[in-house]
C-alpha positions as a Markdown table, in Angstrom:
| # | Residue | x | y | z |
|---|---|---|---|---|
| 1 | Unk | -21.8 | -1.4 | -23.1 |
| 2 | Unk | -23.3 | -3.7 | -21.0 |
| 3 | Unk | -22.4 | -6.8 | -23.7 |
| 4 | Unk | -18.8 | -6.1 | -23.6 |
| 5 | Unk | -15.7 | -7.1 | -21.3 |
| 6 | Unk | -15.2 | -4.9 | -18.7 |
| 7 | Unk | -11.5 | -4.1 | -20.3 |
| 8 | Unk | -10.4 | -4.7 | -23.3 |
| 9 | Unk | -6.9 | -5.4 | -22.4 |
| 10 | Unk | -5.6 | -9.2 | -22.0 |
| 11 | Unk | -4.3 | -10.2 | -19.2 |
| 12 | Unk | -0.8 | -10.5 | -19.2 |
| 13 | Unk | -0.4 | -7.6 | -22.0 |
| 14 | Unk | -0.1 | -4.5 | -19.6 |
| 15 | Unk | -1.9 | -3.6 | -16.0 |
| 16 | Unk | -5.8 | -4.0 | -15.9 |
| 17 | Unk | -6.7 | -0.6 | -14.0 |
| 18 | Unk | -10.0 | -1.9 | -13.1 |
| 19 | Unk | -8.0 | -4.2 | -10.8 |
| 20 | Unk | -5.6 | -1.7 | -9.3 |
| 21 | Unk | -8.6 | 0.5 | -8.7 |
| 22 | Unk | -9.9 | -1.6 | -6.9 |
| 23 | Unk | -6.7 | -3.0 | -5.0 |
| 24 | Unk | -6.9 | 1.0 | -3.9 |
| 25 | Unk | -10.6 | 1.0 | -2.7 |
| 26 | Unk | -9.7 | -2.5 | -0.8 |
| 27 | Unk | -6.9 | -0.4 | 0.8 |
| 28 | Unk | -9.0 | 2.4 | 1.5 |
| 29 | Unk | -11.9 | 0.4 | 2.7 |
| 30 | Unk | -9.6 | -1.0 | 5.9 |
| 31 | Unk | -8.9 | 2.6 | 6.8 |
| 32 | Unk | -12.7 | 3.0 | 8.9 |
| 33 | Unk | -11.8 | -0.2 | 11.1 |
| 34 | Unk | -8.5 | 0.6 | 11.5 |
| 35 | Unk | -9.0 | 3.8 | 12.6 |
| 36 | Unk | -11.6 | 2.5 | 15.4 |
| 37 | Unk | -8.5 | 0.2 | 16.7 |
| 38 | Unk | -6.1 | 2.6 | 16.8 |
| 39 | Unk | -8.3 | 5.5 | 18.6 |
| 40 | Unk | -10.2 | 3.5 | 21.3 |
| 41 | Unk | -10.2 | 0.6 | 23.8 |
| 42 | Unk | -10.1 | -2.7 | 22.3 |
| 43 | Unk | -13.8 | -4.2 | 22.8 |
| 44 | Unk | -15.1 | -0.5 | 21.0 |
| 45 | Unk | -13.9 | -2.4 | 17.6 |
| 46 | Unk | -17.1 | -4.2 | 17.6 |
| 47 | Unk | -19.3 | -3.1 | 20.5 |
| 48 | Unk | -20.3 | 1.2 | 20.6 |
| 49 | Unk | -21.2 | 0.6 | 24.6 |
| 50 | Unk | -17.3 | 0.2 | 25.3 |
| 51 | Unk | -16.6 | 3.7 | 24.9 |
| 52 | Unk | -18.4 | 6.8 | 23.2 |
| 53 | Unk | -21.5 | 5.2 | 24.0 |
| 54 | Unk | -25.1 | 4.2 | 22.2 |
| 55 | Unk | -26.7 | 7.2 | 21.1 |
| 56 | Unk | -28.0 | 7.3 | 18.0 |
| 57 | Unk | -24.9 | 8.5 | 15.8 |
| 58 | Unk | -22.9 | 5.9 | 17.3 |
| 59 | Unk | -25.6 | 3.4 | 17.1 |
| 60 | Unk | -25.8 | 4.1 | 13.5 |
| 61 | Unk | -22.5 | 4.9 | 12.3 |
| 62 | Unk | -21.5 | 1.2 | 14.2 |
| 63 | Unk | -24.4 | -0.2 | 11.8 |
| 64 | Unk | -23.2 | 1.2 | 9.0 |
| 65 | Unk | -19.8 | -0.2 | 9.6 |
| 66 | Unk | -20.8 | -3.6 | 10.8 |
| 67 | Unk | -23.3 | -3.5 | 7.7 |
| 68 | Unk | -21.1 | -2.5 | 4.9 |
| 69 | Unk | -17.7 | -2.4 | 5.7 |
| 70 | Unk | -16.6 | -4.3 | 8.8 |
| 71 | Unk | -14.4 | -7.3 | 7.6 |
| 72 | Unk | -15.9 | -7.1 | 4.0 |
| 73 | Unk | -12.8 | -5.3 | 2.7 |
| 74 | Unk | -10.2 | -6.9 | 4.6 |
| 75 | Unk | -11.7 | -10.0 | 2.8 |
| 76 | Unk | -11.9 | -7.8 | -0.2 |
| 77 | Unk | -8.1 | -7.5 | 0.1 |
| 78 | Unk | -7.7 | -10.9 | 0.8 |
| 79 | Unk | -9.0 | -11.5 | -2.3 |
| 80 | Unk | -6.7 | -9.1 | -4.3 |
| 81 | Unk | -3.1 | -10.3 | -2.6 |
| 82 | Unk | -4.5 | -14.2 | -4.0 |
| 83 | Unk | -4.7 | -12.7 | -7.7 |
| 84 | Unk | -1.8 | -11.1 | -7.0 |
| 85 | Unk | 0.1 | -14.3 | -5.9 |
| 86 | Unk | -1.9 | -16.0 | -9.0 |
| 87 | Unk | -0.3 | -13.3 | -11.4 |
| 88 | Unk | 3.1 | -13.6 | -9.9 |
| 89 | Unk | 3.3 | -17.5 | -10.2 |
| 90 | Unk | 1.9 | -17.5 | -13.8 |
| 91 | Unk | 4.7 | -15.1 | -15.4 |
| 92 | Unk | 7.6 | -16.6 | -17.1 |
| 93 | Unk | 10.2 | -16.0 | -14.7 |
| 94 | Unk | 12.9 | -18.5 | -13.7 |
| 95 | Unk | 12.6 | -20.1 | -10.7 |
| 96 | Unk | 8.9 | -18.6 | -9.5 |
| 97 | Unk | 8.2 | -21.2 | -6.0 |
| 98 | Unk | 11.4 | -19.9 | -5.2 |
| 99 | Unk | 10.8 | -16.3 | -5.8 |
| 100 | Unk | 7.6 | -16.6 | -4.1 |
| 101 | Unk | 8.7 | -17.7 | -1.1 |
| 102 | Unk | 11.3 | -15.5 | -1.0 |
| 103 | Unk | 8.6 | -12.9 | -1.1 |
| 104 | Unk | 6.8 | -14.6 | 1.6 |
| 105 | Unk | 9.4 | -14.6 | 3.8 |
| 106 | Unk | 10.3 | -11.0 | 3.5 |
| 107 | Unk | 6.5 | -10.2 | 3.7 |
| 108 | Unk | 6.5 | -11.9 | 6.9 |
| 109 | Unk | 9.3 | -10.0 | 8.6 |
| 110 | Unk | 7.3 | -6.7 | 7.3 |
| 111 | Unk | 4.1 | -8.0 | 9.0 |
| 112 | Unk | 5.8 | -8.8 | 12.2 |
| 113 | Unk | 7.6 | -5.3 | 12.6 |
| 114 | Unk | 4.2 | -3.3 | 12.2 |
| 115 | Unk | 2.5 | -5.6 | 13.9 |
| 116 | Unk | 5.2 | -5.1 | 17.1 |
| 117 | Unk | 5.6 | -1.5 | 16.3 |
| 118 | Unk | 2.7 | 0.0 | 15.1 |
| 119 | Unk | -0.6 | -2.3 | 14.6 |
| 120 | Unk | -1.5 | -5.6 | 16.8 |
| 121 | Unk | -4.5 | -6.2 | 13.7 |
| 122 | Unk | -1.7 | -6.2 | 10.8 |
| 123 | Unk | -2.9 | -8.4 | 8.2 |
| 124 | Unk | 0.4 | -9.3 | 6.3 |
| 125 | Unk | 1.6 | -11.6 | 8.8 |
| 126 | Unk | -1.6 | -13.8 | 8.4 |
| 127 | Unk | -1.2 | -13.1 | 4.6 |
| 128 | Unk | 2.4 | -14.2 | 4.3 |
| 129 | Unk | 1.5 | -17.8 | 6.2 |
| 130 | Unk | -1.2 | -18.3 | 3.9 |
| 131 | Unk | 1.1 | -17.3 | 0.6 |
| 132 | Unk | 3.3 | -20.3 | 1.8 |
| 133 | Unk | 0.1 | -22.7 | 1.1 |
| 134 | Unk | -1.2 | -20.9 | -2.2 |
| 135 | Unk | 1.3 | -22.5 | -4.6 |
| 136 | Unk | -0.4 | -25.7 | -3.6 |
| 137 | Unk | -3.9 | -24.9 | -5.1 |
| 138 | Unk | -3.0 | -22.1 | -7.8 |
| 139 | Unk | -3.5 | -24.1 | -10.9 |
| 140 | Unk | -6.4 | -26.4 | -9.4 |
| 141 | Unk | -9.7 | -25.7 | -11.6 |
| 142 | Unk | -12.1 | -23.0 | -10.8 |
| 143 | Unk | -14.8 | -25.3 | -9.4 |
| 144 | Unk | -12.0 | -26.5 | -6.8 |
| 145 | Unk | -10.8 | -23.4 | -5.4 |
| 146 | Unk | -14.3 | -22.6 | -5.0 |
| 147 | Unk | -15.3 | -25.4 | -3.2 |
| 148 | Unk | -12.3 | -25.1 | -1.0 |
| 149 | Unk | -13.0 | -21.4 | 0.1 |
| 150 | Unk | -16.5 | -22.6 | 1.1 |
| 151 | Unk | -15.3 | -25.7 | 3.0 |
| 152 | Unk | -12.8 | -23.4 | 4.8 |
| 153 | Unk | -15.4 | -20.9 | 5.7 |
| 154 | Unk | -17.9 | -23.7 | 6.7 |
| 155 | Unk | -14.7 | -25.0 | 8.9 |
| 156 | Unk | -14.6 | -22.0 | 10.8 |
| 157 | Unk | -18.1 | -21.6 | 11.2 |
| 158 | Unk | -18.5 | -24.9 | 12.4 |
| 159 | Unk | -15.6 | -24.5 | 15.0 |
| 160 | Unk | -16.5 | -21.3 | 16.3 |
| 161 | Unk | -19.9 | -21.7 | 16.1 |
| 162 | Unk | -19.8 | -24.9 | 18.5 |
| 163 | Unk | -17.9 | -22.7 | 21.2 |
| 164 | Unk | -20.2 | -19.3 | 20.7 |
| 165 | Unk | -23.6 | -21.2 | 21.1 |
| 166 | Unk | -22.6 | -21.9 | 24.4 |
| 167 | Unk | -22.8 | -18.4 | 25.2 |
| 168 | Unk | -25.5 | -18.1 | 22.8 |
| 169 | Unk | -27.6 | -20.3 | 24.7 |
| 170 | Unk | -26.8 | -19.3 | 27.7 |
| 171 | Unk | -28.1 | -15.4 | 26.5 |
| 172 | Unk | -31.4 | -16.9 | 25.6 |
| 173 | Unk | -32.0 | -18.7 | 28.9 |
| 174 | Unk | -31.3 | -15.5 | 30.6 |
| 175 | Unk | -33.2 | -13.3 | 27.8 |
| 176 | Unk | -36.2 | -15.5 | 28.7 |
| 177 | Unk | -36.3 | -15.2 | 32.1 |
| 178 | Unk | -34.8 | -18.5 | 33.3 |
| 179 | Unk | -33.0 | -18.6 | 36.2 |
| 180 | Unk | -29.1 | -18.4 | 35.8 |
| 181 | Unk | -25.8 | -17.5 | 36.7 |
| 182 | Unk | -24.4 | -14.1 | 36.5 |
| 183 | Unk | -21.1 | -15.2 | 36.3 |
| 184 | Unk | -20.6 | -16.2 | 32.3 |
| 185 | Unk | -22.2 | -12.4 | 31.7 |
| 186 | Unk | -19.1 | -11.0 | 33.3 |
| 187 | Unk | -16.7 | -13.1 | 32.1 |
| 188 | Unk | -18.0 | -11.9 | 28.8 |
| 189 | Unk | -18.0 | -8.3 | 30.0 |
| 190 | Unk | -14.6 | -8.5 | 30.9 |
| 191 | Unk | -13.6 | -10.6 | 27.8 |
| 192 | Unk | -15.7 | -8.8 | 25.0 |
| 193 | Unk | -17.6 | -5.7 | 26.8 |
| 194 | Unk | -17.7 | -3.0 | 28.5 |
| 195 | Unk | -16.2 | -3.5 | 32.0 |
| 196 | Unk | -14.5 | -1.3 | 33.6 |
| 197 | Unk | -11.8 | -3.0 | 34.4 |
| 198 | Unk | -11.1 | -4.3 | 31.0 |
| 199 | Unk | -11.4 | -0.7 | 29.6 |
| 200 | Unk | -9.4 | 0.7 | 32.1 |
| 201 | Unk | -6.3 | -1.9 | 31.1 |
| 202 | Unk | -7.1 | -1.4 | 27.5 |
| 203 | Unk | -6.7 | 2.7 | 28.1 |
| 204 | Unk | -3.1 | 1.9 | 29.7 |
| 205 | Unk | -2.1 | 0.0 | 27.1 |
| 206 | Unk | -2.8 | 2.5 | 24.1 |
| 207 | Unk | -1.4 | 5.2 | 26.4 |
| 208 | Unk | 2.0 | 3.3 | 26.8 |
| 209 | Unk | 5.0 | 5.1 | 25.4 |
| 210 | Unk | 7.1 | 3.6 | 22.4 |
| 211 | Unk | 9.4 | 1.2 | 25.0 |
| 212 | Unk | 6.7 | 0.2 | 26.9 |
| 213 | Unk | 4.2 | -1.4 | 24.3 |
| 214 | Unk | 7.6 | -2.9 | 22.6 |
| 215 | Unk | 8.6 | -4.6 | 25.9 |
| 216 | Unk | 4.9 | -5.6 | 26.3 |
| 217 | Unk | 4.0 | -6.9 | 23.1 |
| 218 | Unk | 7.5 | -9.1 | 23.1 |
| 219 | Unk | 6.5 | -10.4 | 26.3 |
| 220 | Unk | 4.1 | -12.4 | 24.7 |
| 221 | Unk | 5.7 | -14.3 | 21.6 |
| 222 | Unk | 2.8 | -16.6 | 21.3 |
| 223 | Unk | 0.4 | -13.6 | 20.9 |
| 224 | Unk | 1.3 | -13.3 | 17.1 |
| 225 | Unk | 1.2 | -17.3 | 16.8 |
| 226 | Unk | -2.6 | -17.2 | 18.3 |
| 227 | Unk | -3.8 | -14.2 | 16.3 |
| 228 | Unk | -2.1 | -16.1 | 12.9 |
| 229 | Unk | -3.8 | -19.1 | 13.5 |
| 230 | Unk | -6.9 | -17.8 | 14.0 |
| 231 | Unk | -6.9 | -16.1 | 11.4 |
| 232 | Unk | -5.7 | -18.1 | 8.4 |
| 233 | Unk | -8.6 | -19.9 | 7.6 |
| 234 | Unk | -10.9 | -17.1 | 6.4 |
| 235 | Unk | -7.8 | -15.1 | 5.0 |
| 236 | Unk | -7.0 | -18.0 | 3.1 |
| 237 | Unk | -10.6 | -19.0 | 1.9 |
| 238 | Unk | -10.8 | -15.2 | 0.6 |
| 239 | Unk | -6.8 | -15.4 | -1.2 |
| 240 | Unk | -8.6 | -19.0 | -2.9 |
| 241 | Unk | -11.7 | -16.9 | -4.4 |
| 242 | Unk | -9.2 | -13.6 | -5.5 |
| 243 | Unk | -7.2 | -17.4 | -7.5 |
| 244 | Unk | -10.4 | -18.4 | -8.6 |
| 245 | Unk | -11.9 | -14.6 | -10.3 |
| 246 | Unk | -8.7 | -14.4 | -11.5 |
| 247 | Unk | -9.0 | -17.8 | -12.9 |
| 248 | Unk | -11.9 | -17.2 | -14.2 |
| 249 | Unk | -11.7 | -13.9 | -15.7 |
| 250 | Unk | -13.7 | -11.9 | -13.4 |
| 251 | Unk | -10.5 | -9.9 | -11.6 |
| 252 | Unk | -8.7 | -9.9 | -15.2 |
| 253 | Unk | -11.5 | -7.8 | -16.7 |
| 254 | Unk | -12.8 | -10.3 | -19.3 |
| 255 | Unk | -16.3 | -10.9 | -17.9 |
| 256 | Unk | -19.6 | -8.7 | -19.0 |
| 257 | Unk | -20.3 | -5.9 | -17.2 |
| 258 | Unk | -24.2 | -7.4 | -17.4 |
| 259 | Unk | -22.6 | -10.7 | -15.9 |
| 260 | Unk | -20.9 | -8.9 | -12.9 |
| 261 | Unk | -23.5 | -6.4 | -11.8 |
| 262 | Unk | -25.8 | -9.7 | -11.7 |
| 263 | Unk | -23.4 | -11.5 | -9.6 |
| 264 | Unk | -22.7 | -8.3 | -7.3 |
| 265 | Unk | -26.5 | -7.8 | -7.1 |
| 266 | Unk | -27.1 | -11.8 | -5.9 |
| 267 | Unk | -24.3 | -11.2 | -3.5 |
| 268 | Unk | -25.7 | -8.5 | -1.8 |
| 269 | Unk | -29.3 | -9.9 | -1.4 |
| 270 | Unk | -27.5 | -13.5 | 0.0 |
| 271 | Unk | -25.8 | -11.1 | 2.2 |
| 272 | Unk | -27.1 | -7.7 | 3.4 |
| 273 | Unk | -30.6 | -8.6 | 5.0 |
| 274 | Unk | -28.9 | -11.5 | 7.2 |
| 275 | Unk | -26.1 | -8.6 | 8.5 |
| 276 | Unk | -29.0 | -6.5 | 8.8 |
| 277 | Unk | -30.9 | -8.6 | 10.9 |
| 278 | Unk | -27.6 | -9.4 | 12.9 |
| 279 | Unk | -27.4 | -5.8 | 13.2 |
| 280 | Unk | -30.7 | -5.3 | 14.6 |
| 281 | Unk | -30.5 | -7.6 | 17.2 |
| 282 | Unk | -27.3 | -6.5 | 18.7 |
| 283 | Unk | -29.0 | -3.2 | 18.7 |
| 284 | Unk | -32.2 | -5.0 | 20.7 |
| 285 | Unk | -29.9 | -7.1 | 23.0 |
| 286 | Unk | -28.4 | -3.5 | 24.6 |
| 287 | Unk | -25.4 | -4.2 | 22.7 |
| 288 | Unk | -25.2 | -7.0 | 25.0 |
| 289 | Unk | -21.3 | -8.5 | 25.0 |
| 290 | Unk | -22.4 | -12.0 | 23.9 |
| 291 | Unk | -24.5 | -11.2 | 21.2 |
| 292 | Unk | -22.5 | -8.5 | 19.8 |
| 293 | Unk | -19.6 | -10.5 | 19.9 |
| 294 | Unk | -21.1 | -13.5 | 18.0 |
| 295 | Unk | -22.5 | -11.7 | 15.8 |
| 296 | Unk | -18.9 | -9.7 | 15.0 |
| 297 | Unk | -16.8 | -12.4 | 15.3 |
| 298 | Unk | -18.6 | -16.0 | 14.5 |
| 299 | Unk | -22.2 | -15.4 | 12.7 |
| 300 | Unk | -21.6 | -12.8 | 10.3 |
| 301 | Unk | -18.2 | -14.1 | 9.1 |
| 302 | Unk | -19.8 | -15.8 | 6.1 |
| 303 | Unk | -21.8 | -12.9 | 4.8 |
| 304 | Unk | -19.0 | -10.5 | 5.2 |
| 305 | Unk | -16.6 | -12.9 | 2.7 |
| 306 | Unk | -19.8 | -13.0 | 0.4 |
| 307 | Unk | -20.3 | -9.4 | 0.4 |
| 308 | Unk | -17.0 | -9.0 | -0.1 |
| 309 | Unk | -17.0 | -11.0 | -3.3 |
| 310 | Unk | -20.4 | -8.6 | -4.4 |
| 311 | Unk | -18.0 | -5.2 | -3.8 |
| 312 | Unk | -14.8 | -7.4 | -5.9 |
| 313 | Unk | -17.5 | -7.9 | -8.9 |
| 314 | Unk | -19.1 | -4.6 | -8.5 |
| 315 | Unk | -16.2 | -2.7 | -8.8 |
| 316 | Unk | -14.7 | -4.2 | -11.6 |
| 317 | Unk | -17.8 | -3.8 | -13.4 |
| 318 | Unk | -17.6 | 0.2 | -12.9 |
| 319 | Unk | -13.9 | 0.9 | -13.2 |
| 320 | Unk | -13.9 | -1.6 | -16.1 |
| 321 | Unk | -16.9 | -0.4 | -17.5 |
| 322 | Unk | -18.6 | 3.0 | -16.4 |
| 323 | Unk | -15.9 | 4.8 | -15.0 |
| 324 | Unk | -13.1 | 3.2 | -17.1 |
| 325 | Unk | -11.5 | 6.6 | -18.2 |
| 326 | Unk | -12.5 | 8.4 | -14.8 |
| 327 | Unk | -10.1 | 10.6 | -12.6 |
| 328 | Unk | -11.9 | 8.4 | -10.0 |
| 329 | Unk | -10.3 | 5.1 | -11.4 |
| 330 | Unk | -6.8 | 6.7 | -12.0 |
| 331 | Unk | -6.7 | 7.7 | -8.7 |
| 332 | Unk | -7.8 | 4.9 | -6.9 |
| 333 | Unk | -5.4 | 2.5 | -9.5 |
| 334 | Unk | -2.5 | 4.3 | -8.1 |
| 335 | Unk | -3.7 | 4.1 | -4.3 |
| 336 | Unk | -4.1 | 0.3 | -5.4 |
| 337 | Unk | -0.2 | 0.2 | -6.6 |
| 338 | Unk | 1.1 | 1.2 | -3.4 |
| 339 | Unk | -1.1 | -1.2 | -1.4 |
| 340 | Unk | 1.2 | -2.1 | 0.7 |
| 341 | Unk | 3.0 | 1.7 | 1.2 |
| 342 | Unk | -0.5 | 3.1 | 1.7 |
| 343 | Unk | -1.4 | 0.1 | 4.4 |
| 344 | Unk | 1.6 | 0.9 | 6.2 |
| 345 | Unk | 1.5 | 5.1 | 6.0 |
| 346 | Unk | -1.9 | 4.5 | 7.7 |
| 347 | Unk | -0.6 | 3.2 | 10.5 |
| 348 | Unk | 2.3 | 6.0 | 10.5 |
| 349 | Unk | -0.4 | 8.3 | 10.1 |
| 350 | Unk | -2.7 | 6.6 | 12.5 |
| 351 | Unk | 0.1 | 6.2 | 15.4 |
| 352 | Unk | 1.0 | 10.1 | 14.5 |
| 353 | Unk | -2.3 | 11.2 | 15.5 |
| 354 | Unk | -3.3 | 8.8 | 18.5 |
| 355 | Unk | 0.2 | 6.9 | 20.2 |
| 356 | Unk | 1.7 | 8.4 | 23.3 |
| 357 | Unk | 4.8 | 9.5 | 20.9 |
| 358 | Unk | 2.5 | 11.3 | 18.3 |
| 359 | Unk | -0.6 | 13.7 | 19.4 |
| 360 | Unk | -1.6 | 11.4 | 22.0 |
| 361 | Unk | -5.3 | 11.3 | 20.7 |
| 362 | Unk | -6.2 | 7.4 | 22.0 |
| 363 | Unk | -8.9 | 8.0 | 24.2 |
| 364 | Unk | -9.7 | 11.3 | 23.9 |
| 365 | Unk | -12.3 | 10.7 | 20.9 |
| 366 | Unk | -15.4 | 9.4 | 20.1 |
| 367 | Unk | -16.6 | 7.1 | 17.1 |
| 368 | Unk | -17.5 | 9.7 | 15.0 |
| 369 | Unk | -14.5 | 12.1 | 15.0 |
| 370 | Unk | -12.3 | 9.1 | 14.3 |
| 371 | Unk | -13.7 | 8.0 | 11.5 |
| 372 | Unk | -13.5 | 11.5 | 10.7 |
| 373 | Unk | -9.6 | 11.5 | 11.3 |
| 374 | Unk | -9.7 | 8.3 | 9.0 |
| 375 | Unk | -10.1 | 10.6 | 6.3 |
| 376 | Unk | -6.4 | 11.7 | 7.0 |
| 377 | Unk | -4.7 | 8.8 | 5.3 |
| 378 | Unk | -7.5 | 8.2 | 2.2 |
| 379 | Unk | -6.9 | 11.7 | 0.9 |
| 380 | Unk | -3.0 | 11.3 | 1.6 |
| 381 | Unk | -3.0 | 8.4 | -0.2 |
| 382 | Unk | -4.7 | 9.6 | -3.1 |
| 383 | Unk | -2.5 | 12.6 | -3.6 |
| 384 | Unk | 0.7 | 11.0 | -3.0 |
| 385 | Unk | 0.1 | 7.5 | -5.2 |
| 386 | Unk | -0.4 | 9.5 | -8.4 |
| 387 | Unk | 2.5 | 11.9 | -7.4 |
| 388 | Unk | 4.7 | 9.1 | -6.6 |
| 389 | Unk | 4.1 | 7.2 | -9.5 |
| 390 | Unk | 4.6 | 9.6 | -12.1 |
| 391 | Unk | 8.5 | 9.7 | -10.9 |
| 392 | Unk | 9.2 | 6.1 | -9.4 |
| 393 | Unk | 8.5 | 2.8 | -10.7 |
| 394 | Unk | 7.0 | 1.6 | -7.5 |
| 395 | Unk | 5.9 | 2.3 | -4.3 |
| 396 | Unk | 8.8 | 2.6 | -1.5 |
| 397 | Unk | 7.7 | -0.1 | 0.6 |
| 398 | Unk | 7.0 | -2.2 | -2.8 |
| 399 | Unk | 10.4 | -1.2 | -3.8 |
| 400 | Unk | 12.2 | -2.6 | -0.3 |
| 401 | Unk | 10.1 | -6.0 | -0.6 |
| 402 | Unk | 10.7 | -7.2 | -3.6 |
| 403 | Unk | 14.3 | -5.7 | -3.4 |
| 404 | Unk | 14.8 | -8.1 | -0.2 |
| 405 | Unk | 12.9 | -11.0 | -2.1 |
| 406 | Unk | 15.7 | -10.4 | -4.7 |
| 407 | Unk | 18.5 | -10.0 | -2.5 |
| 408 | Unk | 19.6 | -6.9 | -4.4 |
| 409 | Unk | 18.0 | -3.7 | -5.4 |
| 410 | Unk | 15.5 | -3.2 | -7.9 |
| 411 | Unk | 15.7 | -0.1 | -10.2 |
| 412 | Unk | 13.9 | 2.7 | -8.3 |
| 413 | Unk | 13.2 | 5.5 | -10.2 |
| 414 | Unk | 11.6 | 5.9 | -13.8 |
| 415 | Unk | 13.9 | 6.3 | -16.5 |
| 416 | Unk | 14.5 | 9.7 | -18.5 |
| 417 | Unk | 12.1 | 10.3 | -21.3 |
C-alpha cells in the first residue's frame, strides 16, 4: 500500500474522492471557530478571559482550538478553493478567464450578503478578490507558486510583526518590572480583551434584531473593504499552495501515501511545538490581551498555514489510501461537494440558534456548550450531502452560483435511470 498513488484515478478522468473528502473535513473544520463567533462577544474568538472565563475546561478546550484547529482549516480551505480554481481553468471549456470571472463576481455578491446578513468573518468575499488574481499565477511552475506563498506569508509577518512588537515590547518592560504606563494595557483591553466596556458593546450588538445589525453593518461600507484587505494576503498565499499540490500531484491523488504521511509528519513537528509554546505562554501571561492577541493574530500565522498544509497531505494520504472505500470518506466527499451549501447552512443554523430572530442563545453560553451546539451543523451536513446528492446534480447554493456565472440555469436534478 504504502508504494502506491493515493488514487488510482487520473485527474481529469472522474472526481478524486480523496479531494472532496477532504474539501468536506475543511468545511467541517471551520465549524468550532465559527461557532465561538457567532455565540459570544467578539474578543472570546481568541481570548477565554472575555467571557466564560479561565478555568481549566476553557483553558484547555481554547488550547486545543488555538493548537489544532484555529485558522488551520480556514487555510485548509483556502487551499482547496485554489485547486478548485486550478481545475476550473485547466478544463477545455470556451472562454475560461471569462467564465472565471464571471464566477468571481457572483461569488462576490454571495460573500457580501452573508457577510451583511448573517456572518461579519465570511470568507468568500476575501476568496472572490483573491480568484480575480489567481489566473495570473495558475500555470507558473511549482517551485514559483511556492516561493510566492512563502513571500506573501513572510510579507504579512513582516508587516504585522513591526506593529505588534510595539506592544510586545511594551508587555516585557512591564512583565519585568519596569516602570510604565498603564495606558497602552487598556487600550489593548478595550481593543483585544476583556473590558467591560468593550464586552458590554459587543453583547448589544449580537443581541440586535435583524433591522438593526443590517442598518449597522451598512453604516460602515469600509468595514468589508478593511477586513478584505487584511485578509488577502494569507488567503491568497494558502489558494497558491492548494495551485501548487494540485500542480504537483499531491491534491490530485498521484503521490505515495509513504511520500505524504512523511510530508504531513515534517509539517507538524515545523509546526505544533512553536503553537504549543505560543499556547503556553498566553496561558502564563493571564491571557493577557497583548500577548494573546499576538500570538492569535500575528505570531502563529505562519505555523497555522503550515499545519494546514500537514492536515491537506495527511488526509489525502488516508482517504486516498486507508480509508479509500470507507463510509467515512463517502460521507465526508459529499459534505466536501456542497462546500459552499454546507458553509452557508452553518451560518442559517448558527443564526437559528443564537441571533435575536432565532433562539436568542448569543450570550447565554459558555465555550464548551457551544462547541457542543457546533455539532448541530457537522451531523446536518453529513446526512443531508449524501441525501442530496443521490437526487440532484449539485448542491443548491452550487446550483445558483454557477447558474448566475452562466447567466441561465444549469440542469438541477439527476436524470432518470
Amino acid at each position: 500500500m504504502a508504494g502506491t498513488a493515493l488514487t488510482a484515478a487520473p485527474p481529469g478522468k472522474r472526481r478524486i474522492a480523496a479531494l472532496d473528502a477532504l474539501r468536506g473535513v475543511a468545511v467541517i473544520g471551520i465549524v468550532p471557530m465559527n461557532v465561538i463567533a457567532f455565540s459570544m462577544p467578539a474578543n472570546a474568538y481568541i481570548n477565554p478571559r472575555v467571557w466564560g472565563g479561565t478555568d481549566a475546561l476553557d483553558t484547555a478546550l481554547w488550547a486545543i482550538s488555538f493548537v489544532a484547529v484555529e485558522d488551520k482549516f480556514r487555510a485548509l480551505f483556502a487551499m482547496m478553493f485554489g485547486a478548485g480554481i486550478a481545475i476550473l481553468l485547466g478544463k477545455n471549456q470556451a472562454h475560461p478567464l471569462r467564465s472565471h470571472y464571471a464566477r468571481m463576481a457572483v461569488l462576490l455578491a454571495i460573500g457580501l450578503t452573508h457577510a451583511v446578513v448573517l456572518a461579519n468573518n465570511d470568507v468568500l468575499r476575501i476568496y472572490a478578490v483573491c480568484g480575480l488574481l489567481l489566473p495570473i499565477a495558475v500555470n507558473w511552475p511549482v517551485k514559483r507558486l511556492l516561493w510566492a506563498a512563502g513571500l506573501l506569508i513572510a510579507g504579512q509577518l513582516a508587516v504585522s510583526g513591526y506593529y505588534a512588537w510595539g506592544w510586545l515590547d511594551y508587555w516585557f518592560q512591564r512583565a519585568g518590572g519596569m516602570p510604565v504606563s498603564l495606558l497602552p494595557t487598556e487600550v489593548a483591553e478595550r481593543t483585544y480583551g476583556a473590558h467591560p466596556d468593550t464586552t458590554a458593546a459587543a453583547l448589544a450588538r449580537g443581541q440586535q434584531g435583524l433591522i438593526e445589525r443590517l442598518e449597522w453593518r451598512f453604516s460602515d461600507p469600509m468595514l468589508q473593504v478593511r477586513f478584505i484587505v487584511a485578509s488577502v494576503p494569507s488567503a491568497l498565499a494558502s489558494m497558491l499552495l492548494g495551485v501548487a499540490f494540485w500542480r504537483n500531484g499531491l491534491l490530485a491523488g498521484e503521490w505515495e501515501q509513504r511520500r505524504a504521511m512523511c510530508l504531513a509528519r515534517n509539517c507538524a513537528l515545523a509546526s505544533v511545538p512553536v503553537l504549543v509554546a505560543l499556547a503556553w505562554w498566553s496561558i502564563f501571561s493571564g491571557f493577557d490581551a497583548i500577548v494573546t492577541t499576538a500570538n492569535a493574530i500575528v505570531l502563529s500565522a505562519p505555523f497555522d498555514v503550515v499545519l494546514g498544509v500537514g492536515y491537506a497531505t495527511l488526509a489525502m494520504a488516508l482517504f486516498g489510501g486507508a480509508l479509500k472505500e470507507s463510509p467515512v470518506t463517502r460521507l465526508l466527499a459529499a459534505a466536501g461537494r456542497m462546500a459552499l451549501t454546507n458553509y452557508i447552512a452553518t451560518s442559517v443554523i448558527f443564526a437559528a440558534l443564537f441571533a435575536s430572530w432565532g433562539l436568542g442563545l448569543f450570550g447565554e453560553v459558555l465555550r464548551g456548550p457551544a462547541l457542543l451546539l457546533g455539532l448541530v451543523p457537522i451531523a446536518a451536513m453529513l446526512i443531508w450531502s449524501p441525501w442530496w446528492l443521490a437526487r440532484f446534480r449539485q448542491g443548491p447554493m452550487e446550483w445558483l452560483w454557477r447558474s448566475l456565472a452562466s447567466f441561465s440555469p444549469l440542469p438541477f436534478r439527476k436524470a432518470a435511470p
